[in-house]
VOTOR-616023 format. One record per residue: residue number from 1; residue in three letters; y negated, x negated, z negated of N, C-alpha, C in turn. Coordinates in steps of 0.02 Angstrom, whole numbers. Layout:
BEGIN
[r NUM "ala" [Y X Z] [Y X Z] [Y X Z]]
...
end
This chain:
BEGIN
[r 1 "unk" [59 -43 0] [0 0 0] [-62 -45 0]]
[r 2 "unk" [-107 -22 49] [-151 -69 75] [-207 -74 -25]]
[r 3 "unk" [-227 -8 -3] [-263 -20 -83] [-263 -39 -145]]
[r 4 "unk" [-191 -66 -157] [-153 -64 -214] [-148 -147 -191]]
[r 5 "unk" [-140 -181 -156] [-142 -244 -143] [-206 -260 -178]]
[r 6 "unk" [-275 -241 -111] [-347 -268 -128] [-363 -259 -215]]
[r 7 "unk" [-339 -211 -251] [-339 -211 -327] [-315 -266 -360]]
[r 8 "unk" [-250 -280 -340] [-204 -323 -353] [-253 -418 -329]]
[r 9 "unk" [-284 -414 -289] [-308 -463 -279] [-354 -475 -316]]
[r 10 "unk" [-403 -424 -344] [-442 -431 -370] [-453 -444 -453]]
[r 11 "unk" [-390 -414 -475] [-361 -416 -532] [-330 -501 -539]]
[r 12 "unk" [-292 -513 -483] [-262 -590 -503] [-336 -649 -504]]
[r 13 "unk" [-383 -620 -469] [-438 -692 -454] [-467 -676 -552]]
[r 14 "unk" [-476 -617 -566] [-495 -609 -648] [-438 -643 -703]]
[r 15 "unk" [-377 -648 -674] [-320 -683 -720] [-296 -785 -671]]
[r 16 "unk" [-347 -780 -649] [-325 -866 -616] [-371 -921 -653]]
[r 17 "unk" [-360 -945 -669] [-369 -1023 -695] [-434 -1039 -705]]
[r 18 "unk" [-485 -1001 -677] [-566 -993 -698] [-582 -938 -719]]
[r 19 "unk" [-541 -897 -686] [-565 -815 -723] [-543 -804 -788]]
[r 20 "unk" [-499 -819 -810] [-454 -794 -877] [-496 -824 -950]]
[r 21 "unk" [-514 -898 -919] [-582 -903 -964] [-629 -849 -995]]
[r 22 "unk" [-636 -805 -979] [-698 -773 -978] [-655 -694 -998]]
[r 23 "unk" [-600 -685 -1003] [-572 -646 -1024] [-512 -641 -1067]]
[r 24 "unk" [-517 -709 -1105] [-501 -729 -1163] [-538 -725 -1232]]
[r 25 "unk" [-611 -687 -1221] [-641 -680 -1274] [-648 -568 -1280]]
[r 26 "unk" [-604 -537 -1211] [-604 -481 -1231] [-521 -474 -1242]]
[r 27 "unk" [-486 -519 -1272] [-419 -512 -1297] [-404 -425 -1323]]
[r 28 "unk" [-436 -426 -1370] [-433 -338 -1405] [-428 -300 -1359]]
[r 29 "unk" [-459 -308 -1325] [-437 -241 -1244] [-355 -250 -1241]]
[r 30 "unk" [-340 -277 -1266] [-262 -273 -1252] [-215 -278 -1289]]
[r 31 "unk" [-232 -267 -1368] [-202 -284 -1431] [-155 -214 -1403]]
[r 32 "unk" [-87 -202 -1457] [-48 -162 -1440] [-72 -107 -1479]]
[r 33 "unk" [-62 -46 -1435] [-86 11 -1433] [-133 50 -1393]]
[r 34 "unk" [-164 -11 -1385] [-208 14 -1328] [-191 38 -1259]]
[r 35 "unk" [-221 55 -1214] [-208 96 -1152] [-236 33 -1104]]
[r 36 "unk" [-170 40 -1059] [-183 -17 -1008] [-223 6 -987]]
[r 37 "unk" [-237 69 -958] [-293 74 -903] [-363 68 -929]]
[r 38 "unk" [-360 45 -1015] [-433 53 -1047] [-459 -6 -1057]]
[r 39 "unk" [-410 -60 -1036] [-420 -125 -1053] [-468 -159 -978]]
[r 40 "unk" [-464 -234 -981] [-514 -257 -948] [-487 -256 -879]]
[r 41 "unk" [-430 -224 -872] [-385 -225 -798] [-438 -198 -753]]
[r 42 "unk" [-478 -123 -793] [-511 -92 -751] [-580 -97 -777]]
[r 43 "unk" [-598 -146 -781] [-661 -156 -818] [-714 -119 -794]]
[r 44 "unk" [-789 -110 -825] [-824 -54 -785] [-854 -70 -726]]
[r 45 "unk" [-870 -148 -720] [-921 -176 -659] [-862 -143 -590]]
[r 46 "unk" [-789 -138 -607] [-751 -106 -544] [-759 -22 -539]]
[r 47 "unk" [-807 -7 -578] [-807 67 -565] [-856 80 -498]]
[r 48 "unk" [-873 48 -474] [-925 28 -417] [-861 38 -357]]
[r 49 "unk" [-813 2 -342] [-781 -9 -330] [-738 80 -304]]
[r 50 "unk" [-726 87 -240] [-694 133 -200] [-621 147 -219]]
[r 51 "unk" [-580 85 -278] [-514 104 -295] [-502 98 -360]]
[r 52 "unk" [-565 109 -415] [-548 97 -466] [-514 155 -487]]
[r 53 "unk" [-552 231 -474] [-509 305 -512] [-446 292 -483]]
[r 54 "unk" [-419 280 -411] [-341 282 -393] [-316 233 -436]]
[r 55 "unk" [-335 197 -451] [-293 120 -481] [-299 147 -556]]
[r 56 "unk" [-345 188 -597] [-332 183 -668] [-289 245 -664]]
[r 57 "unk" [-279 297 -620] [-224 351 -614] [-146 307 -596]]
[r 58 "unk" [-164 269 -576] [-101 227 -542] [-52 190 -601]]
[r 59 "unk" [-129 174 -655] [-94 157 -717] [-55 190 -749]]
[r 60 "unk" [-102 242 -768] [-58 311 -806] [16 320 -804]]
[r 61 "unk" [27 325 -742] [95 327 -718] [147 286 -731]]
[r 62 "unk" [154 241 -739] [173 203 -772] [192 221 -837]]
[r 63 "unk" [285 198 -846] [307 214 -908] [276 190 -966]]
[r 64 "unk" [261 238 -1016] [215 197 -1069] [261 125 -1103]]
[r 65 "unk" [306 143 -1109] [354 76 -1139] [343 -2 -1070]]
[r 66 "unk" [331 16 -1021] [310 -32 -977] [252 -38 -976]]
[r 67 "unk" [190 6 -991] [136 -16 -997] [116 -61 -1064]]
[r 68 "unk" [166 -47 -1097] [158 -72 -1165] [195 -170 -1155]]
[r 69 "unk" [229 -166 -1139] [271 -239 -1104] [229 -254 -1053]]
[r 70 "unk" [179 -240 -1021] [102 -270 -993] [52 -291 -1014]]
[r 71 "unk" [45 -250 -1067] [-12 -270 -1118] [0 -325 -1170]]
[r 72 "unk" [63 -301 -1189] [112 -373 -1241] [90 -443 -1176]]
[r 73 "unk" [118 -441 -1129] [105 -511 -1095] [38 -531 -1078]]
[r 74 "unk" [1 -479 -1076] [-85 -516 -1043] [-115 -518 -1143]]
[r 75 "unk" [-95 -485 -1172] [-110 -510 -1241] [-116 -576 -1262]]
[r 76 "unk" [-34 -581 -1254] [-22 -640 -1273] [-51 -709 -1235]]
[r 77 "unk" [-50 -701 -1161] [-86 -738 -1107] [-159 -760 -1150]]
[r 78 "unk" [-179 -727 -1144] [-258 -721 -1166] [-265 -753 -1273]]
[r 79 "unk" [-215 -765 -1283] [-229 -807 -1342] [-193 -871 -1354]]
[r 80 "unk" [-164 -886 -1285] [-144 -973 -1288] [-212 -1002 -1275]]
[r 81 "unk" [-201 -1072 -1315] [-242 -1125 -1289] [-241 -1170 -1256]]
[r 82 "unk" [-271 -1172 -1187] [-298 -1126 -1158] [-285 -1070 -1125]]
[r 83 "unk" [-297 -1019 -1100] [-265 -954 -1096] [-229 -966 -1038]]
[r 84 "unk" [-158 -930 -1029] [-105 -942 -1005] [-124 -889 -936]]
[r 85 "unk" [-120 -939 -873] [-129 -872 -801] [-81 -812 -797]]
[r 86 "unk" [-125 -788 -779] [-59 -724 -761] [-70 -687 -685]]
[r 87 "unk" [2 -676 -657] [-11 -661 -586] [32 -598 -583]]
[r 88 "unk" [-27 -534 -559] [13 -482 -520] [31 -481 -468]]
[r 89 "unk" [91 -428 -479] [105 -420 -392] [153 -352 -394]]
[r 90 "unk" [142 -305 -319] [161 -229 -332] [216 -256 -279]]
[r 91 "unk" [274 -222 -273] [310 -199 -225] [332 -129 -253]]
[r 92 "unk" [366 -88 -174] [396 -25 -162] [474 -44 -192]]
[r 93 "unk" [464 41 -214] [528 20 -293] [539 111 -273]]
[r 94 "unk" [598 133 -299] [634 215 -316] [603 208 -369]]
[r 95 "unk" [618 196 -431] [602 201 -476] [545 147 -522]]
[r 96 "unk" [514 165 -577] [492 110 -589] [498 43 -626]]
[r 97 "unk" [496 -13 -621] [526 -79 -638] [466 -121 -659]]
[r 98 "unk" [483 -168 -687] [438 -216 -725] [482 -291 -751]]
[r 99 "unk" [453 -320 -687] [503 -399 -690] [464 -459 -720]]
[r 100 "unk" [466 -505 -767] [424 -552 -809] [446 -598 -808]]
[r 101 "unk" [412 -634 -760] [423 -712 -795] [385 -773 -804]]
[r 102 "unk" [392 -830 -827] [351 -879 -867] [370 -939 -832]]
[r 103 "unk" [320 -971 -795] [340 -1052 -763] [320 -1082 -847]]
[r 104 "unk" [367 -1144 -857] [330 -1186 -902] [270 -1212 -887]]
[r 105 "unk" [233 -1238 -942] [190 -1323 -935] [235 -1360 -923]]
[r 106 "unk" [185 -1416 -887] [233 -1482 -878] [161 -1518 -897]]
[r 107 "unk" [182 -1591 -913] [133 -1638 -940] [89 -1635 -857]]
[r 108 "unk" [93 -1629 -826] [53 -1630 -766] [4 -1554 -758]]
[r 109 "unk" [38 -1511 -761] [10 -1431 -743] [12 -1387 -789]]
[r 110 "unk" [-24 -1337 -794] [-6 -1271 -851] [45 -1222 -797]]
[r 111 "unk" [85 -1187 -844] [138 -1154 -803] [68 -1084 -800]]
[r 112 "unk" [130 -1023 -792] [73 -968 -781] [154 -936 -786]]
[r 113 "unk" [99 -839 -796] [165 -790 -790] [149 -743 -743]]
[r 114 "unk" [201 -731 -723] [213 -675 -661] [216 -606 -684]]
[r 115 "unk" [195 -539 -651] [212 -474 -681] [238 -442 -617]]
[r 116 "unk" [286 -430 -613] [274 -399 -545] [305 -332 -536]]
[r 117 "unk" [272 -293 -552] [264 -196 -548] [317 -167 -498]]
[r 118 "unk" [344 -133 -498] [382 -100 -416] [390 -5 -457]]
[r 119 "unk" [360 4 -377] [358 97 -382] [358 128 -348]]
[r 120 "unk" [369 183 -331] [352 219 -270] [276 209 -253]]
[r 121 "unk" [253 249 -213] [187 215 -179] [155 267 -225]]
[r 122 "unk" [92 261 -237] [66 315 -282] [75 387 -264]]
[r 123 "unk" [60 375 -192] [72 456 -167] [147 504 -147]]
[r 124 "unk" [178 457 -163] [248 474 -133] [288 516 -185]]
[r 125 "unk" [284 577 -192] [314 623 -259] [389 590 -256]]
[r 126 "unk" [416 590 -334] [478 566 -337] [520 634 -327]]
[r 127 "unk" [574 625 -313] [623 703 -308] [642 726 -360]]
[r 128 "unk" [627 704 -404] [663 733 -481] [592 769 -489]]
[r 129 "unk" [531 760 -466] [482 790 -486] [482 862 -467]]
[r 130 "unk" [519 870 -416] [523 944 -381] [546 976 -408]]
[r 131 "unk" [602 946 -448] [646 986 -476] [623 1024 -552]]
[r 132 "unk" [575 946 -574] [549 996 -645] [506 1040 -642]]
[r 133 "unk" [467 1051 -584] [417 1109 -584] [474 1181 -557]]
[r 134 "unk" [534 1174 -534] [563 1231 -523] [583 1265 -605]]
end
């Protein structure tokens, strides 16, 4: 999904290796309990922005127990020293999934972590949905 990429891009340049600086001091946006979509994912300067309402609906959706295992990792990201990168990425999924993983440091490089989301496309009703409105 074309829109769900350009989000996704825009979201990883805020979690890369100059950006995360600067969003290591709004950690609390992401302490547990909070609502992914309330955190700095969708910060307000993107309300300007033509895909922020689809993208914070896009959140919603999302199983809360997976939104919650999102927020646990950019949490935690955001209070190493120095704050640990983190990289999204969406693929087309039946159902929804949530795959995590962690390159090390090496005495040369900082590792970084991966999130990578998979779902139906936002618009694509699932078939079990048909069934609960009958």
């Amino acid at each position: 999904m074309p829109g769900l990429q350009t989000i996704l891009g825009e979201l990883n340049t805020k979690f890369s290796r100059d950006g995360i600086k600067k969003l290591a001091a709004e950690r609390d946006a992401f302490a547990p309990g909070k609502s992914l979509a309330a955190g700095v994912v969708v910060h307000a300067k993107m309300s300007l922005h033509a895909l922020h309402q689809p993208w914070q609906d896009y959140l919603k959706t999302i199983p809360e127990s997976m939104q919650a295992a999102i927020l646990a990792v950019i949490h935690h990201a955001l209070g190493t020293k120095p704050p640990t990168q983190v990289t999204f990425a969406w693929a087309p999924g039946y159902d929804y999934e949530v795959s995590i993983w962690q390159a090390p440091d090496t005495r040369a490089t900082r590792g970084g972590i991966t999130v990578l989301i998979k779902s139906r496309y936002p618009d694509d009703k699932h078939p079990l949905d048909a069934k609960a409105d009958a």
